[in-house]
C-alpha positions in Angstrom: -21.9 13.1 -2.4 -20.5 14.5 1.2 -17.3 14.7 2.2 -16.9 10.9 3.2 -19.7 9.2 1.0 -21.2 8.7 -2.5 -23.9 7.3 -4.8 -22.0 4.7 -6.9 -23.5 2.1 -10.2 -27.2 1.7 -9.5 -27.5 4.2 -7.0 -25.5 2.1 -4.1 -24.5 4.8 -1.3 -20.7 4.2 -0.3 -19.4 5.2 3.0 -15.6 5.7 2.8 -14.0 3.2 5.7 -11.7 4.4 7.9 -12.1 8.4 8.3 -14.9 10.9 9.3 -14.9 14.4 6.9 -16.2 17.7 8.1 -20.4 17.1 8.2 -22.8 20.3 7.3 -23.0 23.2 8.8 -19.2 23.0 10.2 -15.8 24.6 9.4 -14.6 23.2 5.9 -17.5 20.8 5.0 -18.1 22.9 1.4 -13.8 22.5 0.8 -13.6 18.8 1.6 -16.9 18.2 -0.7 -15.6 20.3 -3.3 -12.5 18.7 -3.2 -14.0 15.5 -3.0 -16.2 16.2 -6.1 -13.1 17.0 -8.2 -11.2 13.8 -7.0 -14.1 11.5 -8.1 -16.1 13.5 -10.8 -16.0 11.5 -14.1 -13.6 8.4 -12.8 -13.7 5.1 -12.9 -13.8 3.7 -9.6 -12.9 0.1 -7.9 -14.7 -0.6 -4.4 -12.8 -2.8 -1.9 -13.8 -4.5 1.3 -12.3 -4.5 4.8 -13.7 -7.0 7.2 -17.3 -5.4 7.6 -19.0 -4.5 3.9 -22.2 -2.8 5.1 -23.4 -0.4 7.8 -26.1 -0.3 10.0 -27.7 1.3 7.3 -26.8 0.1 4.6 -24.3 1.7 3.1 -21.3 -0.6 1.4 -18.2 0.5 3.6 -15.9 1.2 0.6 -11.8 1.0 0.4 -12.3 2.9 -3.2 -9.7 2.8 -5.7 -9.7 5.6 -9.0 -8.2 3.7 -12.0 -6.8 1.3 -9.5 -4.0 4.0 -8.8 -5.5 6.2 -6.1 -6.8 5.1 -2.9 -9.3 7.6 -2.2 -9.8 6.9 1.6 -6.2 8.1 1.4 -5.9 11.2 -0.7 -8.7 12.2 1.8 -6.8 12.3 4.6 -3.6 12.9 2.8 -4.9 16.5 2.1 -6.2 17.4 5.6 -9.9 17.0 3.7 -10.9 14.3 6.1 -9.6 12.7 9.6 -8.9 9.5 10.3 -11.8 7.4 12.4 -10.6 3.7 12.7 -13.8 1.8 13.9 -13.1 -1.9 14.6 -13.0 -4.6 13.2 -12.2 -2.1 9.7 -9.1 -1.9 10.9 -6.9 -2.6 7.5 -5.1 0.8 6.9 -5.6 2.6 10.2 -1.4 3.2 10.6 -1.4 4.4 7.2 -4.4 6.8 7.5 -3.0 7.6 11.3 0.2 8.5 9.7 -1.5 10.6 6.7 -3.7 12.5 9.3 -0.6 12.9 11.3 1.7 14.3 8.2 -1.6 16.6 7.2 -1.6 18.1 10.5 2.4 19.0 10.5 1.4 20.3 7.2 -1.4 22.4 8.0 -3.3 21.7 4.9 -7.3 21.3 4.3 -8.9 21.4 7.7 -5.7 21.6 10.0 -5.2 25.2 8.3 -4.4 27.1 11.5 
């Protein structure tokens, strides 16, 4: 678990689409994998697909859902834990998460903290 990806069923690594979280060794990587940790630990989790499902390496490119009520990709952003990186042709939500980063920013929350 980092601040944008996860081991899901059988050990699949997920890559969140549509945002970039703080990586190690930079300002508020432990806070967004904390929070991250809290948001997922111990929930039931549905894994939607944009245009592209895998990575160069891999990794399922995930839209994921908890209890099919929160869209995690969101909440992410939504809290300033996470910014948002469209990368085509994932392109699905990018107003919303452009509109989350931007509200998280005029909020000063998670990493936007001044």
């Amino acid at each position: 678990l980092s601040g944008d990806t996860f081991l899901f069923e059988g050990g699949l690594k997920v890559r969140y689409v549509g945002l970039a979280a703080p990586r190690e060794g930079t300002p508020h990587y432990k806070t967004a994998v904390e929070y991250h940790r809290k948001l997922m630990q111990g929930k039931h989790v549905n894994i939607l697909f944009d245009t592209i499902q895998r990575d160069k390496d891999g990794a399922l490119l995930g839209l994921v859902f908890i209890n099919q009520m929160t869209f995690v990709n969101a909440e992410l952003i939504r809290n300033g834990h996470a910014r948002a990186n469209p990368r085509p042709p994932n392109l699905k939500y990018e107003k919303l998460f452009s509109n989350l980063q931007q509200r998280a920013q005029s909020r000063s929350l998670g990493m936007w903290k001044n």
